[in-house]
C-alpha positions as CSV (number, residue, x, y, z in Angstrom):
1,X,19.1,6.7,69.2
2,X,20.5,8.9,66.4
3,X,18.0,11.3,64.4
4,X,17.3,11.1,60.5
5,X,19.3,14.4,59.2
6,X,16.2,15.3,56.9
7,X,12.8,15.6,59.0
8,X,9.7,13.3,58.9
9,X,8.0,13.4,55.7
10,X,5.0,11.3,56.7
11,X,2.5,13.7,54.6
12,X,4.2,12.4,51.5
13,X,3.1,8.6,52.1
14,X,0.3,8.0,49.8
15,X,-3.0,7.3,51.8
16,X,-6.7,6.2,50.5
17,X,-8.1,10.0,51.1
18,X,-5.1,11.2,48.8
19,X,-6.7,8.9,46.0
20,X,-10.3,9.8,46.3
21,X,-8.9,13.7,46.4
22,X,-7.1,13.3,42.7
23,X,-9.9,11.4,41.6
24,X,-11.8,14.0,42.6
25,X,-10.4,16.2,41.0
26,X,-9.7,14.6,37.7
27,X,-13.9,14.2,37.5
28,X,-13.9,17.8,38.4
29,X,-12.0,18.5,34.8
30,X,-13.6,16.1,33.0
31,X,-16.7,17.6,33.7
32,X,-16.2,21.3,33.4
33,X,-14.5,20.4,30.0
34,X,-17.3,19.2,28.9
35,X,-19.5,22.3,29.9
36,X,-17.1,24.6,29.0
37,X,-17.1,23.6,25.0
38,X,-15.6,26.4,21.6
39,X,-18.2,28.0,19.7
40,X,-19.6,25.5,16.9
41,X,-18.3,26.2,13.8
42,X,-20.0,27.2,11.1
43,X,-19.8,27.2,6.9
44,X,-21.2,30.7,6.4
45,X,-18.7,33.1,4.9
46,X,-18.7,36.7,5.4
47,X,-19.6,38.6,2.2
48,X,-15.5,39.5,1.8
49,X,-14.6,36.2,1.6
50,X,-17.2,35.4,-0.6
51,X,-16.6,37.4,-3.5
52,X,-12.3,37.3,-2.9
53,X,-11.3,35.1,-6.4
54,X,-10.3,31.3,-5.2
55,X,-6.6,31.0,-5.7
56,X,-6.2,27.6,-6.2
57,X,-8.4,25.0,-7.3
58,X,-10.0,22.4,-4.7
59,X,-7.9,19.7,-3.8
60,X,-7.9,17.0,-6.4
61,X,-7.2,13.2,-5.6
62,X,-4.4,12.3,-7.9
63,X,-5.0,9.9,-11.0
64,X,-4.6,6.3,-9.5
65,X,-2.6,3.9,-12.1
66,X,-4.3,1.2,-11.5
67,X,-7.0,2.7,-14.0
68,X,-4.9,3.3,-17.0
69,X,-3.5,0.7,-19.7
70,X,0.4,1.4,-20.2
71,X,2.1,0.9,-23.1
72,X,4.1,-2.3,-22.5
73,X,3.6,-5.6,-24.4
74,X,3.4,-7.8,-21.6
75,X,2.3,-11.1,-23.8
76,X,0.5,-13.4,-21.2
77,X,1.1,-11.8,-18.0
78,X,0.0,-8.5,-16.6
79,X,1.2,-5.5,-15.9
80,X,2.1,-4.6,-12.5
81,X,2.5,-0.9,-11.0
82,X,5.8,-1.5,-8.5
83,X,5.9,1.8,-7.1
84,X,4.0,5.4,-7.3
85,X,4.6,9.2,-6.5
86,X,2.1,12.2,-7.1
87,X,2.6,15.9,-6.9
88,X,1.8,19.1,-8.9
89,X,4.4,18.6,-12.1
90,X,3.5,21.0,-14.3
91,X,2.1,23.9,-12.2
92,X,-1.3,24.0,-13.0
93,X,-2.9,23.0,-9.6
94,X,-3.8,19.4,-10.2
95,X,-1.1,16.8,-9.1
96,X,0.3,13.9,-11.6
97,X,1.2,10.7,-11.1
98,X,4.6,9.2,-11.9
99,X,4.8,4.9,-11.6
100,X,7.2,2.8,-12.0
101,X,5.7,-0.2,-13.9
102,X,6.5,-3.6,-15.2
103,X,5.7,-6.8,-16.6
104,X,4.7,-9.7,-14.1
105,X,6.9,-12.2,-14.8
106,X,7.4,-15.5,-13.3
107,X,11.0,-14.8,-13.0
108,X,13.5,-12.7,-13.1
109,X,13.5,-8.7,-13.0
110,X,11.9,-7.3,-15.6
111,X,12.9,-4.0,-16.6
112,X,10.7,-0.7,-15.6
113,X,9.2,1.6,-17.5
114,X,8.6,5.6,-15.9
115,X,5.7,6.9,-16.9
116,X,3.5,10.2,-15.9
117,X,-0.2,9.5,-15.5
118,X,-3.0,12.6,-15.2
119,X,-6.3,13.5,-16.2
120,X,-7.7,16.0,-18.0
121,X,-9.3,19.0,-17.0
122,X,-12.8,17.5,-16.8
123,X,-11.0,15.0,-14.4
124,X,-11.5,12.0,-16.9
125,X,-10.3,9.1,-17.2
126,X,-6.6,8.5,-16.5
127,X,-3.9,8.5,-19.1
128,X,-0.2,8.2,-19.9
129,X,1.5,12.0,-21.1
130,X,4.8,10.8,-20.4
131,X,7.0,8.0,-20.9
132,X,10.1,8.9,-18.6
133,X,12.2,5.9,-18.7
134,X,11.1,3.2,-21.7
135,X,11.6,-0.4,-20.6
136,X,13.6,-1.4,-23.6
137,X,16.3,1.0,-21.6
138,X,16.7,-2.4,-19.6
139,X,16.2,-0.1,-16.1
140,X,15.0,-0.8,-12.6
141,X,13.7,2.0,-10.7
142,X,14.6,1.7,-6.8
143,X,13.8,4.6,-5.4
144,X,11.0,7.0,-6.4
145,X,10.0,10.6,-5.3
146,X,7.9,14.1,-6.4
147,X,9.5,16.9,-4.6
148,X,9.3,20.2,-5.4
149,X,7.5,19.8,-8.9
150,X,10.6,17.2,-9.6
151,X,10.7,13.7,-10.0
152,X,13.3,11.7,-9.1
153,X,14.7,8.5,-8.9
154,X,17.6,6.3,-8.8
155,X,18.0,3.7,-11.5
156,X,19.7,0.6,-11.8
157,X,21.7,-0.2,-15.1
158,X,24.2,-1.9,-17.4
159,X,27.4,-1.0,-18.7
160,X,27.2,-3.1,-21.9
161,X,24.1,-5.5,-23.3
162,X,27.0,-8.0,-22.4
163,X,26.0,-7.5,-18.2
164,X,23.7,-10.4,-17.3
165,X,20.2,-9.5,-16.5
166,X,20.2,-10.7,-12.8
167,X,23.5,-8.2,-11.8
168,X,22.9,-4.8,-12.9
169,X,26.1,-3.2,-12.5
170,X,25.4,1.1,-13.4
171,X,23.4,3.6,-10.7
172,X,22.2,6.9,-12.0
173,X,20.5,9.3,-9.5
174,X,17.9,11.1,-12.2
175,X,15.9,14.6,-11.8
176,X,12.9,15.3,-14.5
177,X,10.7,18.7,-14.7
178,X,8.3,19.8,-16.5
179,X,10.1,22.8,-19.1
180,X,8.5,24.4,-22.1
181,X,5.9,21.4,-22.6
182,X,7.8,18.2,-21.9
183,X,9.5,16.5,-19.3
184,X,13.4,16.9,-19.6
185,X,16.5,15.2,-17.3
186,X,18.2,18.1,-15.4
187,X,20.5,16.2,-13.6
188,X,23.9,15.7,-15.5
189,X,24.7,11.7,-15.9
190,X,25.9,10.8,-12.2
191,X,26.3,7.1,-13.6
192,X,28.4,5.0,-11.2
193,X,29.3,0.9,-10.9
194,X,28.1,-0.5,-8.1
């Protein structure tokens, strides 16, 4: 009879008393995590902290564009908010909403129209500041983003009013911010045919 070259590990086989032992121990945990609980938090604030100025306002939901009436002549159909981004545009500690919006028609693609949505300092009722792209530009917004106080987004386009509606046949990667009181295009015309 030959002998195994590594010796007999028969302490390793897994027997009931090994169970009962881990599961002992694991209600051992549980319970003593449950004795052994953080101090409760609390709202008071020491008298420092109390009279430091706030830095920043409370954190305001952004205006939703569903609430606001753009300016699009839409004749029997509604208008329909495709996509949305909000962030702080202009500085001031409230964020904006940009939304790409268009007419719900039956068929085809309608063009988009940009627009920034916010609300005033009283936190009113939503309104349109901003048109960013008009929809007589014949646009489709396909991507949409607020980074960094910037919006951008990547249009779709024609090269001529000859370009049939259905094949837009132009992309152009567009970058808005917020400068001396209106929103201006800082990204030079990156225009290319798809």
């Amino acid at each position: 009879m030959q002998h195994p070259a590594v010796p007999d590990l028969s302490h390793t086989h897994t027997r009931p008393i090994h169970w009962v032992a881990t599961a002992t121990a694991v209600a051992a945990v549980v319970a003593l995590s449950s004795v052994l609980q953080p101090d409760a938090a609390t709202a008071a604030q020491s008298a420092d902290r109390a009279a430091a100025p706030k830095s920043a306002p409370a954190h305001v939901t952004p205006p939703d564009p569903a609430d606001v009436a753009f300016p699009l002549e839409c004749g029997p159909v509604k208008a329909v908010v495709q996509k949305k981004a909000s962030g702080d545009l202009d500085g001031d500690g409230r964020p904006e909403t940009v939304a790409v919006v268009h007419c719900d028609a039956p068929m085809g693609t309608p063009p988009d129209g940009v627009y920034v949505v916010t609300r005033g300092h009283d936190g009113g009722k939503p309104r349109v500041v901003a048109t960013l792209v008009d929809p007589g530009e014949r646009r489709t917004a396909t991507e949409l983003s607020v980074r960094a106080g910037a919006v951008r987004a990547t249009l779709l386009g024609y090269s001529s009013p000859d370009v049939p509606s259905c094949c837009p046949d132009v992309t152009d990667d567009v970058k808005w911010r917020w400068k001396n009181g209106a929103f201006v295009s800082d990204t030079p015309s990156q225009a290319r045919t798809v």
